[in-house]
BADREN-784792 format. One record per residue: x, y, z of N, C-alpha, C in turn; residue in one letter. Coordinates in steps of 0.2 Angstrom, whole numbers, plus 5000, padded with zeros to 4 digits. Layout:
<nodes>
XYZXYZXYZa ...
</nodes>
This chain:
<nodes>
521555395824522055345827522455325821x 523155335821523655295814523655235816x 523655225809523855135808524455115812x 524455045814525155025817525354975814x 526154955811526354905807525954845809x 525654835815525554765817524854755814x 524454805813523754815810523654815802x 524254795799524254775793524454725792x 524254685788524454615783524854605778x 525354575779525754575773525854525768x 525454575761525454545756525854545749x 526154625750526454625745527254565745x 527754545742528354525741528254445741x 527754415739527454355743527754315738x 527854335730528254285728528954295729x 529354345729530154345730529954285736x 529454305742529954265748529754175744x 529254185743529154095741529654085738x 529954095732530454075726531054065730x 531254145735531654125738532054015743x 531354035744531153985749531253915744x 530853905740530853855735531653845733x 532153875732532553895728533053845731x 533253855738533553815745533453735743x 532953705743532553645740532753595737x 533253655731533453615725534253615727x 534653625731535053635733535453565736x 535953575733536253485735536653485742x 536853435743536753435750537353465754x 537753485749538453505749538153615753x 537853625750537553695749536853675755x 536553635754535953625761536153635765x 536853595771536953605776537253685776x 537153715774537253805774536453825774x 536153835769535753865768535153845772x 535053785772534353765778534353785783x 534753815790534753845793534553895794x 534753925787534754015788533954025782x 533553975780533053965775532754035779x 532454055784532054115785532354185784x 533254195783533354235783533154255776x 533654195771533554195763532554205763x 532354175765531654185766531454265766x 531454305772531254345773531654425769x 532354405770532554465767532854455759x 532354405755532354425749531954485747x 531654525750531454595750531854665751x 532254625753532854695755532954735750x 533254715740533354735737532654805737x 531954795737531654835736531554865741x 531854855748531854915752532054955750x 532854945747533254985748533255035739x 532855025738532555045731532455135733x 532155155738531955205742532455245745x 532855205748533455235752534255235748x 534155195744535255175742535055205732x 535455295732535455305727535955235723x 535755235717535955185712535455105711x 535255095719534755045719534355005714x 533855075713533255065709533355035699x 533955055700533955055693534354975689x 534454935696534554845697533954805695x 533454825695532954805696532454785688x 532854835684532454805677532754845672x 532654835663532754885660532454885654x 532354955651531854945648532254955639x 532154885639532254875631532154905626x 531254925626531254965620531455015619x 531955055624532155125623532655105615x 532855055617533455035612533455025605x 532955015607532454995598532254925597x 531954885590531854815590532554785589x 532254725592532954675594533254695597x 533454735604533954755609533954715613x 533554665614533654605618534054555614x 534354555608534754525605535554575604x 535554625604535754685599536254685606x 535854715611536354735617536954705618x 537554725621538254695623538054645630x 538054605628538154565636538454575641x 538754625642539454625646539454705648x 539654715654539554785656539954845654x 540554815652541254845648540954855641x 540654835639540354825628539854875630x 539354875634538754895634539054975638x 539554985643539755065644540155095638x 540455075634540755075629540355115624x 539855085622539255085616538955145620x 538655125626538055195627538355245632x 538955245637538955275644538555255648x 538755265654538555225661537855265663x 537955325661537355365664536855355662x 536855345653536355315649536055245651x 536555215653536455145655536055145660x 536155155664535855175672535055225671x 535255285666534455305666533755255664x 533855195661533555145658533655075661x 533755085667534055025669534554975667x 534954935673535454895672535554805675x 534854795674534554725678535054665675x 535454665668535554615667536354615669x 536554675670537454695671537454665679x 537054705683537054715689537054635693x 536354615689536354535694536854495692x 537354515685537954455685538454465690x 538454565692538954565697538854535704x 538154545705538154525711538154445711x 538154395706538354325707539154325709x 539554395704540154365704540254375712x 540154425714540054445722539954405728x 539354365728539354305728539854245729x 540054225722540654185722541354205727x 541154255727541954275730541854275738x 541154305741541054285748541154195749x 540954135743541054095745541654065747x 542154095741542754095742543154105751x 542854165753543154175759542754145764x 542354095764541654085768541654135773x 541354195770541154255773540254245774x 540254195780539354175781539154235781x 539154315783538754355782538554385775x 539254425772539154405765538554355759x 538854285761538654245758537754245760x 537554255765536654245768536554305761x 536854385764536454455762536454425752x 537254425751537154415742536854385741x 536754305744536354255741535454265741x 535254305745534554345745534454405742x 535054445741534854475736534854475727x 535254405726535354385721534754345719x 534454315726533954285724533254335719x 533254415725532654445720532954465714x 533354475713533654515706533754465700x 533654395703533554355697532754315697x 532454355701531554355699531554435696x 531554475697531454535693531754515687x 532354495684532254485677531654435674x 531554405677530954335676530254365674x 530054445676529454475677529554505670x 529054475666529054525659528954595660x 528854635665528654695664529154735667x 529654685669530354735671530754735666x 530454725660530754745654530654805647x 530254845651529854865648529854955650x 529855015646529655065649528955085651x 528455025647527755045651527754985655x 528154995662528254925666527354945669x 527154975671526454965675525954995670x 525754975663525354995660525255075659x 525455135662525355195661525455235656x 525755185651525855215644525355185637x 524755145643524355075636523555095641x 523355135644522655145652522755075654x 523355055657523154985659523354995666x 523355055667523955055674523755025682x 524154995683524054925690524254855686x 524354865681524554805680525254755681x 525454815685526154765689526154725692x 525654775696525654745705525054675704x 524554675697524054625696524554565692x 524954575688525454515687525954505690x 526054515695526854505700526654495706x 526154515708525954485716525254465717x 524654515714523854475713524054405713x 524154365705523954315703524154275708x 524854285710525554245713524954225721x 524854285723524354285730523854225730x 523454235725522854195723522854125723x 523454115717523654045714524254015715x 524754035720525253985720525153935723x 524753935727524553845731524553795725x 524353815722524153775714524753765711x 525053795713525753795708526353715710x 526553695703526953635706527653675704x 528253665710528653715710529353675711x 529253605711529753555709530053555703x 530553575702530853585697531753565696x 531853505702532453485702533053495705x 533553465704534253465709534353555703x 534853595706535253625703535953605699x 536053655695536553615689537053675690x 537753645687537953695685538153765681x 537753815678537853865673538453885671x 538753865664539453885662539553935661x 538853975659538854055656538554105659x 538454095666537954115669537654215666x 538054265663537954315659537454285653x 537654255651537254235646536454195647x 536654165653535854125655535454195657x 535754245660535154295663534854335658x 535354345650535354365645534454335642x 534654255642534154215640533354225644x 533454235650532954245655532654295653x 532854355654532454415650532254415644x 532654375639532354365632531554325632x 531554285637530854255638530454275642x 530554315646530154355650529954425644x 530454465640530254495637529654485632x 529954415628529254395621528654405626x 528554385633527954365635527354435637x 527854475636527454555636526654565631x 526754545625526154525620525554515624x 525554455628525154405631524854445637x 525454495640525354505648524954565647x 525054615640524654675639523954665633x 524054615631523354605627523154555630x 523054515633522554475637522254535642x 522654565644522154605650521654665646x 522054665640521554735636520854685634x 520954625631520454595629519854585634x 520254565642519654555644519154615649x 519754675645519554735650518554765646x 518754725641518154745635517654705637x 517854645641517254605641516954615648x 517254655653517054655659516954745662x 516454755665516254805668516654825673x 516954905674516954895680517054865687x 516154865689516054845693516254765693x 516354745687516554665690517154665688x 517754705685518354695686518854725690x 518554765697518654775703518254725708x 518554745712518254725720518554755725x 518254745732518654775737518654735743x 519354725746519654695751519754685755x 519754675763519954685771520554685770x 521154715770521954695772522054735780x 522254665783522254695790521554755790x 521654835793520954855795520954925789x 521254895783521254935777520754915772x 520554935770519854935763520354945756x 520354905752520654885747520354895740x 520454935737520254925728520654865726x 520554835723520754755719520854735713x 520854695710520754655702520254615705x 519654625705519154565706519354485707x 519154435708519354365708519154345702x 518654365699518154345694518854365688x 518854435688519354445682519954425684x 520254425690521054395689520954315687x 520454265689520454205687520554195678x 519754245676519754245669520554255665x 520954305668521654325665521754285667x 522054255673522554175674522554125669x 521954095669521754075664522054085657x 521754145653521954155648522854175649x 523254175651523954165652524154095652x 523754045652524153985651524553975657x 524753965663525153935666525753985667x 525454055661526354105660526654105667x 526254135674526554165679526954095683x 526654045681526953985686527553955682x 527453955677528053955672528653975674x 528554065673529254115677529254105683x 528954095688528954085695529354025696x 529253945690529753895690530453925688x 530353945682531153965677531353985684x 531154035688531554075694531954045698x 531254005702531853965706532153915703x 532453895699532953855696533453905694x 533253955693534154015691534254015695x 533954015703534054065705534653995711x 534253925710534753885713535353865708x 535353875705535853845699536353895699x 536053955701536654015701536954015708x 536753995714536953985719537353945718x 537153875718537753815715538353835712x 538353865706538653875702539353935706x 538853995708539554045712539853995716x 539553925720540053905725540453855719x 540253835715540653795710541353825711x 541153895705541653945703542053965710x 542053955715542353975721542853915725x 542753845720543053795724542753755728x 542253775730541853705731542053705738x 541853765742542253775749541853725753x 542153675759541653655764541453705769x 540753715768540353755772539953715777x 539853665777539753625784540153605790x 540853635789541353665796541553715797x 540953755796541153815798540753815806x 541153865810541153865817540453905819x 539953855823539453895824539053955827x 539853995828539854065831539954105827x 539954075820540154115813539654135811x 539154075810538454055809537954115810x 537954185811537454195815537354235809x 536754255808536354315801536754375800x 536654405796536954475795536554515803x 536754575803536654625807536554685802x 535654705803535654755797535454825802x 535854865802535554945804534954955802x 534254955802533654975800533855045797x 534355105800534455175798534755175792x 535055115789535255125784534555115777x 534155105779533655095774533155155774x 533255205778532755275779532755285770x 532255315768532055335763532355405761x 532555405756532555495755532055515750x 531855585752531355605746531455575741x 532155595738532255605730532155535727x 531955485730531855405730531455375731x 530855425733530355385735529755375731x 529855395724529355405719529655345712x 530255335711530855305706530455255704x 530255265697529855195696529255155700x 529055185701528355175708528055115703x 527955055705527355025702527054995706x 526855005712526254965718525855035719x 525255015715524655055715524155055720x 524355005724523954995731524454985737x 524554995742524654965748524454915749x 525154855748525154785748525554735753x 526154795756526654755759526754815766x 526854835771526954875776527554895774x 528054845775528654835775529054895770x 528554925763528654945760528555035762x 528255045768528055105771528455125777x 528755055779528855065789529555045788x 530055085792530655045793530555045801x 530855005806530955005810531555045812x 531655065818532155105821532055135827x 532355095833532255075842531755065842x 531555005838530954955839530355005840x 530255045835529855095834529655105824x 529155085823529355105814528955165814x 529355175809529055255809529055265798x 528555285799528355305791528655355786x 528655335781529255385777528855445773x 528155425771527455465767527255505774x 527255545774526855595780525955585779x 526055595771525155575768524855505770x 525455445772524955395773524855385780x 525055435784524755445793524255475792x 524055515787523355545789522855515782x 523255465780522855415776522455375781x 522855345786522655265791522255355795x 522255405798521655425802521055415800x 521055435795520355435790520055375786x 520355325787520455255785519555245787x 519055205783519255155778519155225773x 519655195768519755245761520155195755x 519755215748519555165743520355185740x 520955115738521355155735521555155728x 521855175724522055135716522155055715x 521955045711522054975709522854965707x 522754895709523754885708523754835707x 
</nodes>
């Protein structure tokens, strides 16, 4: 019997959509009566960038970049600017290695200009997807060519610092963090973002090596019910003891995030004039309309950067289509047959 989307739980994207969600909060009240209403869409389809990670060639390479290819100090060194930096290396160079910091200014300025036209379609989809793409620069390991430990035996460790901890411990998390401001340099701030998620790399790959020496195995795994899936895991024992030893890092970047990510909202509507969005016509008002078909996976995409080493999110398997979802891995239908089955840690 295969699995059905409805037979799994979803875990994976837990912090985009929380941060999302936070982000709205700090929103003043000029910007509230817009987005409060639509809070589930910005909520839910802050995960769209990563659907479409599988499906829309150019996508995947938004999402992070890896600095060391460039040598020490390229998180000072690089051109800020997308014209300075194609100049210096070519686009295709830039794109082999990622273009997280180019790409998220563009879609701010994109942003701005939907608010300009008060294009409410527009303005919901960029505003959620700008919201992930200025948590992925936040995430130390989106800056990095060993983003998932596979180049250190650490491998799982993306999926253990970007969504374990987050799972575990955001309830604890105080995520007040204030009204939104205006950013005068908004390139430059995302610049500064990655530079402190970068330093934090140290911390995120030798904390975990430290404690991999002091725990077994058997106690730095465990295995978990998701929905009617059996799970390999990070233990709780061990993900506690790392939380811990990180000092407060993932809630830190979790904060910094959603405050970029309001501040840059505010900010596009600044630079756009400051349009009244509280008269606009509530027939205008309705969510984007998305084709489910447009997010079909293609092969040559469905491997790019892989860093969830467990099945954590459905959403990331299933697209729907005639309210039908149908699976893109043919292996993971005769995965759910033969279910329960132990999988890599992530």
């Amino acid at each position: 019997m295969a699995c059905s989307f409805q037979e799994l739980s979803a875990w994976g994207f837990y912090a985009h959509r929380l941060i999302n969600r936070q982000a709205v909060y700090s929103l003043p009240p000029e910007l509230m009566v817009f987005f409060k209403p639509h809070l589930t869409y910005i909520t839910d389809k802050a995960v769209n960038p990563d659907r479409r990670r599988y499906a829309v060639k150019g996508e995947a390479e938004k999402h992070y970049i890896d600095l060391d290819i460039y040598g020490d100090s390229a998180v000072y060194k690089l051109p800020r600017f997308w014209k300075d930096a194609k100049a210096m290396y070519g686009e295709d160079s830039l794109r082999k290695y990622g273009i997280s910091p180019w790409s998220t200014y563009e879609t701010f300025k994109n942003l701005s200009y939907a608010f300009e036209r008060k294009d409410v379609q527009a303005i919901l989809r960029l505003a959620a997807d700008l919201g992930h793409y200025l948590g992925d620069i936040n995430v130390p390991l989106h800056s990095t060519q060993n983003y998932n430990g596979q180049n250190t035996g650490q491998y799982g460790i993306h999926g253990f610092w970007e969504s374990r901890l987050p799972e575990l411990y955001a309830t604890e998390y105080d995520f007040f963090v204030g009204k939104a401001s205006y950013v005068p340099s908004p390139q430059l701030e995302i610049w500064k973002a990655i530079e402190i998620a970068h330093h934090a790399l140290d911390s995120v790959f030798g904390f975990e090596k430290v404690l991999t020496q002091e725990f077994p195995d058997d106690k730095k795994y465990s295995y978990e019910d998701r929905g009617n899936i059996t799970t390999r895991v990070y233990s709780r024992e061990f993900s506690n003891a790392y939380h811990q030893m990180l000092g407060g890092q993932v809630e830190r970047q979790m904060r910094r995030t959603i405050k970029l990510i309001a501040d840059f909202w505010y900010s596009a509507w600044i630079l756009a004039g400051q349009p009244n969005l509280g008269d606009l016509n509530p027939d205008k008002m309705q969510v984007p309309y998305e084709n489910d078909n447009s997010y079909t996976p293609r092969d040559s995409l469905k491997h790019i950067r892989e860093h969830r080493a467990y099945i954590i999110d459905p959403e990331v398997l299933f697209w729907k289509n005639s309210d039908k979802y149908l699976y893109f891995w043919q292996a993971f239908q005769k995965y759910c047959e033969r279910r329960p089955r132990f999988l890599p840690v992530g």
